[in-house]
BALOBA-1460 file (C-alpha; in Angstrom, 3 decimals):
// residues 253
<rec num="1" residu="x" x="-23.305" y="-5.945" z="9.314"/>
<rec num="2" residu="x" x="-22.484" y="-5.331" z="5.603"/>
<rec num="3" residu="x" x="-19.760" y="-2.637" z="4.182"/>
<rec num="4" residu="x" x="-21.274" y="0.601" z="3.520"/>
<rec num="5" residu="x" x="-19.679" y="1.725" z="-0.062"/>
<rec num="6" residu="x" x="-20.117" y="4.813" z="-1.709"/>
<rec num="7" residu="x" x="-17.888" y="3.878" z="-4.628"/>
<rec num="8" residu="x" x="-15.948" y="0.919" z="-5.624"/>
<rec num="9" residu="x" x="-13.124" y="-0.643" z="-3.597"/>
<rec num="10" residu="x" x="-10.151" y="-2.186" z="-4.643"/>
<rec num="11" residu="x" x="-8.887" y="-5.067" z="-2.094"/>
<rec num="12" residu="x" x="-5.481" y="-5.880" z="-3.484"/>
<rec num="13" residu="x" x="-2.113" y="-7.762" z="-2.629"/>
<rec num="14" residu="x" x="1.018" y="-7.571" z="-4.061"/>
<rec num="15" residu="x" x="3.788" y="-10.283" z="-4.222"/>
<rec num="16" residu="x" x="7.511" y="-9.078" z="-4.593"/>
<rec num="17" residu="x" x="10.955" y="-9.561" z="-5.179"/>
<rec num="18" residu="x" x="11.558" y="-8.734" z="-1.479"/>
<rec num="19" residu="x" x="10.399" y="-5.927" z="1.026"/>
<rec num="20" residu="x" x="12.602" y="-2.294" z="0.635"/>
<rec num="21" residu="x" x="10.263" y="-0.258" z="-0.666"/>
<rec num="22" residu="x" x="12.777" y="1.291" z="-3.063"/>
<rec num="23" residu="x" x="14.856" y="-1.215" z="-4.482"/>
<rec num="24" residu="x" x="12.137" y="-4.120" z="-4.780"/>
<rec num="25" residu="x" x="9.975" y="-4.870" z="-7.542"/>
<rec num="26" residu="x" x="6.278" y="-6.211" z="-7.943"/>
<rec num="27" residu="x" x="6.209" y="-9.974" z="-9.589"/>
<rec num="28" residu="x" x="2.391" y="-10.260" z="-9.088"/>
<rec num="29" residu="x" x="-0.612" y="-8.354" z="-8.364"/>
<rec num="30" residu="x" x="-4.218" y="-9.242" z="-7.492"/>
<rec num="31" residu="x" x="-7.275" y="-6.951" z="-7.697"/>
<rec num="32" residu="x" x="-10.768" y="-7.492" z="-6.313"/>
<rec num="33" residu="x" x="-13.020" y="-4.508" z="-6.735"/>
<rec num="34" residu="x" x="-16.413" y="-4.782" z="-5.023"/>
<rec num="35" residu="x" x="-19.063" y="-1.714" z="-6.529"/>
<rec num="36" residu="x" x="-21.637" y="-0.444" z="-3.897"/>
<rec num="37" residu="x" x="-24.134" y="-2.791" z="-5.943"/>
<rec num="38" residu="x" x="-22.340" y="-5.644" z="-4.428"/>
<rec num="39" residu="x" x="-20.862" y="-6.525" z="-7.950"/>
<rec num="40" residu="x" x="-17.429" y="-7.684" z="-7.605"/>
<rec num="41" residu="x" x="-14.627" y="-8.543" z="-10.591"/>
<rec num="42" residu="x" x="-11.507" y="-10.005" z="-10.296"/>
<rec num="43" residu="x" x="-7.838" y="-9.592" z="-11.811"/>
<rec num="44" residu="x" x="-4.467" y="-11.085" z="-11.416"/>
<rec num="45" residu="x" x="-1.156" y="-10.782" z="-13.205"/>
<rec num="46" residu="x" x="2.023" y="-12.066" z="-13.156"/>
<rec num="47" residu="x" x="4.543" y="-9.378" z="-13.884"/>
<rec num="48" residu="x" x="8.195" y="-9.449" z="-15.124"/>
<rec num="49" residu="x" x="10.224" y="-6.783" z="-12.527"/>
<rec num="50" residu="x" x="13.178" y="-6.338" z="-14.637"/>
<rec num="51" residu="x" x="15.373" y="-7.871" z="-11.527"/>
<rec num="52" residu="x" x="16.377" y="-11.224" z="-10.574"/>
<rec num="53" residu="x" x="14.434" y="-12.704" z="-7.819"/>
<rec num="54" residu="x" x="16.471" y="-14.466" z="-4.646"/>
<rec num="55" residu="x" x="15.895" y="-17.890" z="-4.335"/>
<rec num="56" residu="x" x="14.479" y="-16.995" z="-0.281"/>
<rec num="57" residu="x" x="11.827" y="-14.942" z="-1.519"/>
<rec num="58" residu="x" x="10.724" y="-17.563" z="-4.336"/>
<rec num="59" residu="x" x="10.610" y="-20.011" z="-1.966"/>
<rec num="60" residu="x" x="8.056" y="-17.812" z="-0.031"/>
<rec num="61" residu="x" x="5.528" y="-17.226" z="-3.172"/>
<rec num="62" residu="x" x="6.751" y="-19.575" z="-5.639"/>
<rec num="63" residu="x" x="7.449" y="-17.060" z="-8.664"/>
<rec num="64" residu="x" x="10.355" y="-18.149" z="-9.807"/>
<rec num="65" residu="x" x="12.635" y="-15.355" z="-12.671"/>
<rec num="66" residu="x" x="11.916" y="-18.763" z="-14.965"/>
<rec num="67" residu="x" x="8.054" y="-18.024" z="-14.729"/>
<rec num="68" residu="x" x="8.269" y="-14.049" z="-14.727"/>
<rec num="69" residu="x" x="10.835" y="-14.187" z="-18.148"/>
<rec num="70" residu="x" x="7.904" y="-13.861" z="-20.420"/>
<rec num="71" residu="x" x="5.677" y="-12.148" z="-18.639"/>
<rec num="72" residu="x" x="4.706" y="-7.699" z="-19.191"/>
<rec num="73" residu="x" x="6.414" y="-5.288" z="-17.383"/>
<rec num="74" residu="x" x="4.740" y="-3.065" z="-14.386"/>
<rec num="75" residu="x" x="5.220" y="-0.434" z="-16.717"/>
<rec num="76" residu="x" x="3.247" y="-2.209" z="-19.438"/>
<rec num="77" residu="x" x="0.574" y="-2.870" z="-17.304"/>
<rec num="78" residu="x" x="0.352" y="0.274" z="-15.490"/>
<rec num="79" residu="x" x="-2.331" y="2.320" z="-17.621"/>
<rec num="80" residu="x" x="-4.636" y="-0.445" z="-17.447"/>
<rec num="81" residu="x" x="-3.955" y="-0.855" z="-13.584"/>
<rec num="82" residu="x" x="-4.478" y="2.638" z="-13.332"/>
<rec num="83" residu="x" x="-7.285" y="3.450" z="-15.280"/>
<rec num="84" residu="x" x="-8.743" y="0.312" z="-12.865"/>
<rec num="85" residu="x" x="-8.414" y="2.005" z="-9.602"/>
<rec num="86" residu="x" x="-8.423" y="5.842" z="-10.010"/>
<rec num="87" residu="x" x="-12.044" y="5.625" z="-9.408"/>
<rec num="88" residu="x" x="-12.200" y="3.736" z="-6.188"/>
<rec num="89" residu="x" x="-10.950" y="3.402" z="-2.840"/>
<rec num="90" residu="x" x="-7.622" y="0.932" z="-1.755"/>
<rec num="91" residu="x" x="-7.522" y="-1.650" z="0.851"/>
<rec num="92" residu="x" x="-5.221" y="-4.665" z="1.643"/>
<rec num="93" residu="x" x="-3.326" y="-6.487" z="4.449"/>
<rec num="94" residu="x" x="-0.672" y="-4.382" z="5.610"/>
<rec num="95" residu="x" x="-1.400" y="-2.012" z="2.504"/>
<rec num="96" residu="x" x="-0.605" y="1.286" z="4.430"/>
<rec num="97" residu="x" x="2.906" y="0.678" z="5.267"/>
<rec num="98" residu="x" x="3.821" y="-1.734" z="2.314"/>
<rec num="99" residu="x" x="1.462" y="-1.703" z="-0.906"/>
<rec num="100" residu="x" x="0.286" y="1.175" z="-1.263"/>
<rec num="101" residu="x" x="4.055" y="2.451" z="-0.636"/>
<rec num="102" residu="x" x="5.344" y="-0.265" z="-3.006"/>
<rec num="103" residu="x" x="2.781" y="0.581" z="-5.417"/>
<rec num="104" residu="x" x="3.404" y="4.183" z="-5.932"/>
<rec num="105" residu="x" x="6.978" y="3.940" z="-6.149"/>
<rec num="106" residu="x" x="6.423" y="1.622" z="-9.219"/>
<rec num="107" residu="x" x="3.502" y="4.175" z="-10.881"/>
<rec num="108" residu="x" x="6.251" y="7.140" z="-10.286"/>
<rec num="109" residu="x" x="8.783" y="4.236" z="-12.251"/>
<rec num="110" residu="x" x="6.107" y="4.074" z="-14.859"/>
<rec num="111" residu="x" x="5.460" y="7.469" z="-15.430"/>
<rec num="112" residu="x" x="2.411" y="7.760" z="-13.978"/>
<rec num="113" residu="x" x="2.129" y="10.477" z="-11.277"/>
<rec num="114" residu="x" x="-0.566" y="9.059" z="-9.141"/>
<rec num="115" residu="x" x="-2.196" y="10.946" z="-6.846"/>
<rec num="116" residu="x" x="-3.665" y="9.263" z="-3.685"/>
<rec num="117" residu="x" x="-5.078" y="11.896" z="-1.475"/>
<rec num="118" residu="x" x="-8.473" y="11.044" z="-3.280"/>
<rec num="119" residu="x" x="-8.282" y="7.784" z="-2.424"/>
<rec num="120" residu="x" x="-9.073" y="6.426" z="0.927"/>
<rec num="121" residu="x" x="-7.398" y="3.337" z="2.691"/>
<rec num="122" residu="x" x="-8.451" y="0.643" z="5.061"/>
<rec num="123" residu="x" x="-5.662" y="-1.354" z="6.326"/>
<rec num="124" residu="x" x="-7.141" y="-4.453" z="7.694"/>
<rec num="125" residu="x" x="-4.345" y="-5.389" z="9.465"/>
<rec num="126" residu="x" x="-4.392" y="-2.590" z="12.040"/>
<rec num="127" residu="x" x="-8.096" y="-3.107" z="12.256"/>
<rec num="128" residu="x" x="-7.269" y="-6.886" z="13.136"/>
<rec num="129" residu="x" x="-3.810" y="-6.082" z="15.040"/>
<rec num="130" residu="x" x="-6.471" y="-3.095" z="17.311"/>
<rec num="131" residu="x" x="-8.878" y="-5.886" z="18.008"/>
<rec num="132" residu="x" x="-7.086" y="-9.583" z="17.688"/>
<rec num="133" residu="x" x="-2.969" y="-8.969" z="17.195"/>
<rec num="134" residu="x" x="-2.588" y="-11.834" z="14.319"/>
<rec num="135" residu="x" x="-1.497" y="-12.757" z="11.211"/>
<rec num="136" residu="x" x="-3.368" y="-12.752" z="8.227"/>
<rec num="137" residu="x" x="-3.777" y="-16.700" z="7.967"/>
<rec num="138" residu="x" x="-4.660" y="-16.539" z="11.886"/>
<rec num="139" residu="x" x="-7.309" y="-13.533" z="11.196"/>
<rec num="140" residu="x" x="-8.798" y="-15.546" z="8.640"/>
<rec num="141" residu="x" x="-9.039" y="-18.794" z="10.780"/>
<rec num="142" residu="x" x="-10.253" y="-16.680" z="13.766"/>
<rec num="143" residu="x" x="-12.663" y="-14.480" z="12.271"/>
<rec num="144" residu="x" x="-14.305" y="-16.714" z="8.943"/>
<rec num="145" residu="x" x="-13.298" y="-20.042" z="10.422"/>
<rec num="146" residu="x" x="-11.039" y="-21.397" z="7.145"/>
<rec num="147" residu="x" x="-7.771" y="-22.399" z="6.401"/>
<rec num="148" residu="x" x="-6.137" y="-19.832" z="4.102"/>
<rec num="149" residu="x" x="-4.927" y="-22.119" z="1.397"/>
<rec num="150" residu="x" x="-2.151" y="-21.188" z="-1.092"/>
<rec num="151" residu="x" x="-1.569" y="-18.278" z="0.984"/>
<rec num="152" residu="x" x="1.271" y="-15.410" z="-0.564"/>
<rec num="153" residu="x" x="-0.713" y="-15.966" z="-3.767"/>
<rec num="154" residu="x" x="-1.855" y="-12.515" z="-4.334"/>
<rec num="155" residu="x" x="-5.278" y="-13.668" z="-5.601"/>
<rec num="156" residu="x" x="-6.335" y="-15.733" z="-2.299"/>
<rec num="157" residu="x" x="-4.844" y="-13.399" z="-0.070"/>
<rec num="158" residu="x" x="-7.098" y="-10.400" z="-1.910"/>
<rec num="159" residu="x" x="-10.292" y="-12.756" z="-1.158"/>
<rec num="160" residu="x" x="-9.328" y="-13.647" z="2.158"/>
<rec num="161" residu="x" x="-8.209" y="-9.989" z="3.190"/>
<rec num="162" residu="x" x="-12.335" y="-8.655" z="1.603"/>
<rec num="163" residu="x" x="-13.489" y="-11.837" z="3.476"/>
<rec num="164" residu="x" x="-11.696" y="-11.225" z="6.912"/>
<rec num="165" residu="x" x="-13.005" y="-7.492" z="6.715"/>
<rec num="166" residu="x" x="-16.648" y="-8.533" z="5.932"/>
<rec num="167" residu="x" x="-16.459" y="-10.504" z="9.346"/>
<rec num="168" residu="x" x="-14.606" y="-8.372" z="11.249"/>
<rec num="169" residu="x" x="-18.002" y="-5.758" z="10.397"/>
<rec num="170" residu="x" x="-20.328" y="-8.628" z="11.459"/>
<rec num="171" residu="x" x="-18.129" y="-8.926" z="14.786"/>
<rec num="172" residu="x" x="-17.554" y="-5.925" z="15.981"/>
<rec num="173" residu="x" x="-20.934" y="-4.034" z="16.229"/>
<rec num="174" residu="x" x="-19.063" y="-0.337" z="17.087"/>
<rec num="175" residu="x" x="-16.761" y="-1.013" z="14.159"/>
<rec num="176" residu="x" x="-18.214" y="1.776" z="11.411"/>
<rec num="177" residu="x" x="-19.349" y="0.299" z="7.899"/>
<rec num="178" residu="x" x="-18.532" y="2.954" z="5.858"/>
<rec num="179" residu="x" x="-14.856" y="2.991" z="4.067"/>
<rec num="180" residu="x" x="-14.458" y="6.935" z="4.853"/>
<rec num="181" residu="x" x="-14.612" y="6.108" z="8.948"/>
<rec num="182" residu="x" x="-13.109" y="2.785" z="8.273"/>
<rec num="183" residu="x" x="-10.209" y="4.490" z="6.844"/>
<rec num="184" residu="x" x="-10.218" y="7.378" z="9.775"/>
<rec num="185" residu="x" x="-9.845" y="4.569" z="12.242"/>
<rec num="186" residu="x" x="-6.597" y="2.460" z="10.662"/>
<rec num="187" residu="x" x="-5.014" y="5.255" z="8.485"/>
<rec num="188" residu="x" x="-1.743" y="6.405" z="9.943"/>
<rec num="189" residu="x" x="-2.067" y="9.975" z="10.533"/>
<rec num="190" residu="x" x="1.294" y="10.708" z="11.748"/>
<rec num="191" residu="x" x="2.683" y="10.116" z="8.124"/>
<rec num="192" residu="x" x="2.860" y="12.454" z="5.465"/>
<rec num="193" residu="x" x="4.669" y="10.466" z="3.058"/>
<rec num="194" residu="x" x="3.403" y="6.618" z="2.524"/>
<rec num="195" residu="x" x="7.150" y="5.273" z="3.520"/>
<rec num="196" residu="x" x="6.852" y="7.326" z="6.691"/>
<rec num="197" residu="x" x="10.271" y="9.277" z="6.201"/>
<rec num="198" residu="x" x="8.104" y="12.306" z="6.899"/>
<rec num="199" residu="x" x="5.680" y="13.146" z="9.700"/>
<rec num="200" residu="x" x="3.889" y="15.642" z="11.088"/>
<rec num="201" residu="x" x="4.870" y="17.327" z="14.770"/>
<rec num="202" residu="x" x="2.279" y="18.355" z="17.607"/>
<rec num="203" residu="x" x="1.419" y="21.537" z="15.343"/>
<rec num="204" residu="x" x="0.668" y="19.899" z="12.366"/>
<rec num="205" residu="x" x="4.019" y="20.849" z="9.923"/>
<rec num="206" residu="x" x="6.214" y="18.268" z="8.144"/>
<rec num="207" residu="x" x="9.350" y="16.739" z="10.152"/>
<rec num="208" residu="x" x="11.759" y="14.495" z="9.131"/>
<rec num="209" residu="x" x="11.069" y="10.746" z="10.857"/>
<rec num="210" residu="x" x="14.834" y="9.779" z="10.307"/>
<rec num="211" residu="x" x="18.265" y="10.701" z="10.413"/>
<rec num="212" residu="x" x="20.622" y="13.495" z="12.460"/>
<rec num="213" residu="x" x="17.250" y="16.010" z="11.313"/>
<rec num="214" residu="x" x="14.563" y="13.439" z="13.051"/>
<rec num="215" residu="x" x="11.905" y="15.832" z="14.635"/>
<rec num="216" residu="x" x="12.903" y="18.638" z="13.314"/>
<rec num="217" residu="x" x="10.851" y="21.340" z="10.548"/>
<rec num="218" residu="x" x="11.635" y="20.037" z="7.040"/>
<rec num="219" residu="x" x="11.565" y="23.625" z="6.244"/>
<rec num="220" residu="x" x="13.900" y="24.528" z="9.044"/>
<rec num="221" residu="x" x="16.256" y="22.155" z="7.611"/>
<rec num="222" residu="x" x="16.085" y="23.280" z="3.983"/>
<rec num="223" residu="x" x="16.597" y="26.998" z="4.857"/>
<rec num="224" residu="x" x="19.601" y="26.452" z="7.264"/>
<rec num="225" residu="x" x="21.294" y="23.341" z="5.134"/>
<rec num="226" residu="x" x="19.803" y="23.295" z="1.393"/>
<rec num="227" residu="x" x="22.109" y="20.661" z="0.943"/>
<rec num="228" residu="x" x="20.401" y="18.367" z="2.320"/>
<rec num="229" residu="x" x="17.704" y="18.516" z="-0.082"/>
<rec num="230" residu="x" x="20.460" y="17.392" z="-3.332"/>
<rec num="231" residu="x" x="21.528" y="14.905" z="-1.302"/>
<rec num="232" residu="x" x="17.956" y="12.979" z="-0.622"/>
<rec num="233" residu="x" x="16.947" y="13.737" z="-4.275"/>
<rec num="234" residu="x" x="20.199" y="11.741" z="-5.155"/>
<rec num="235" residu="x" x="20.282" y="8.809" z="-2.060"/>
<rec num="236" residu="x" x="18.769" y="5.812" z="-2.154"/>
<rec num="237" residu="x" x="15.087" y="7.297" z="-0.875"/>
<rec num="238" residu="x" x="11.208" y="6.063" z="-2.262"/>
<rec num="239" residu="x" x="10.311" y="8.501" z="-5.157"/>
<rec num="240" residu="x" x="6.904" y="9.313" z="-3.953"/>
<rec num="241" residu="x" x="9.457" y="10.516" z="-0.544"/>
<rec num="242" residu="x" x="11.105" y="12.917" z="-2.872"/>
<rec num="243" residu="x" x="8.335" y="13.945" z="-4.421"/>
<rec num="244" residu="x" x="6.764" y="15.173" z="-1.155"/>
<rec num="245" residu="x" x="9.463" y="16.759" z="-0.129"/>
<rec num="246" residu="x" x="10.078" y="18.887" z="-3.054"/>
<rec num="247" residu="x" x="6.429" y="20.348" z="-2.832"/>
<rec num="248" residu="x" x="6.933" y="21.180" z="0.884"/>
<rec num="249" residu="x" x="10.459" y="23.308" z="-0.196"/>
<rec num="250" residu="x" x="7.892" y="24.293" z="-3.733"/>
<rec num="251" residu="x" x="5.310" y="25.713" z="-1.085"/>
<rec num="252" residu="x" x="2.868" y="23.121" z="-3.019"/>
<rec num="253" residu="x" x="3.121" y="20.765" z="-0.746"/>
């Protein structure tokens, strides 16, 4: 069973200076976009964050700050990541909780006020953690039968991520082919901004997911303490968080 595209995908992993969506920073990034043609191309790029990288996470991915010293900014690179997958559809290992998330925050960082919500995902993680519950070196041993060598380099994990998902079709004969039920079956629908801060309640309306207001209207809230608003604009929350949440007080939302 093949995957059914109607435009280009982007499978893509991201390695970084540590996992907090708001204070970490990419150091590389890996791109593999497959066309409905079957075409396929390829990027990678080391990127300087503009932080110093602890020693634990080096020792994870092996970017040292020596290696990144020299190398472009996000924010130098950003147009040309951009411009590379506006036209397609994302997917990745775990990209629906940390990416994607990652990745907007440093587009916002950049400037560049991306807009996702014509963009579908497909997380092949939940697909594998619905069917297998493994890792991504185990769901590559388990469903193409290979060792996943130099893995947390962003370009093998990319391959073995479009590689894991290509079998995982083949296996699973009720598993849809196209990427717009793909993306219905992992996408997190509870979520309604990527960091999860925000969700949605039984009747559909934004709630806050954290915090002395979890469960409750985010409109509620920002009639009865407007406060509260200044003070997540100014705390330590994701951008693309605050960026939701001033269209829902906007009415744009």
């Amino acid at each position: 069973m093949a995957l059914t595209l109607k435009k280009p995908i982007c499978f893509f992993d991201l390695e970084t200076t540590g996992t907090n969506i708001v204070k970490d920073r990419i150091v590389e990034i890996a791109i593999l976009k497959v066309f409905p043609n079957g075409n396929k191309q390829q990027f990678s790029w080391v990127v300087n964050p503009e932080i110093e990288i602890p020693d634990e996470v080096v020792a994870v991915h092996g970017i040292s700050n020596e290696k990144v010293v020299n190398e472009p900014t996000f924010k130098a690179l950003s147009k040309t990541i951009y411009d590379l997958i506006k036209d397609s559809d994302l997917s990745g290992f775990n990209c629906d909780r940390f990416d994607i998330p990652l990745l907007v925050e440093e587009f916002l960082r950049a400037g560049i006020d991306v807009d996702l919500k014509k963009m579908l995902s497909v997380d092949v993680q939940t697909i594998f953690h619905k069917m297998e519950q493994r890792t991504l070196s185990a769901a590559y041993k388990f469903y193409c039968d290979k060792q996943l060598e130099n893995a947390h380099s962003a370009l093998a994990d990319t391959e073995a991520t479009y590689e894991v998902l290509l079998a995982q079709l083949e296996r699973y004969s009720d598993l849809p082919q196209t990427v717009t039920e793909l993306s219905e079956f992992t996408v997190r629908r509870d979520r309604v901004d990527f960091a999860g801060q925000l969700a949605l309640d039984e009747e559909g309306d934004p709630v806050f997911n954290f915090g002395k207001h979890k469960g409750t209207k985010v409109r509620v809230v920002l009639e009865q303490e407007p406060g509260y608003f200044g003070w997540i604009l100014n705390a330590d929350f994701p951008l693309h968080t605050k960026k939701v949440l001033t269209q829902i007080k906007l009415g744009t939302y």
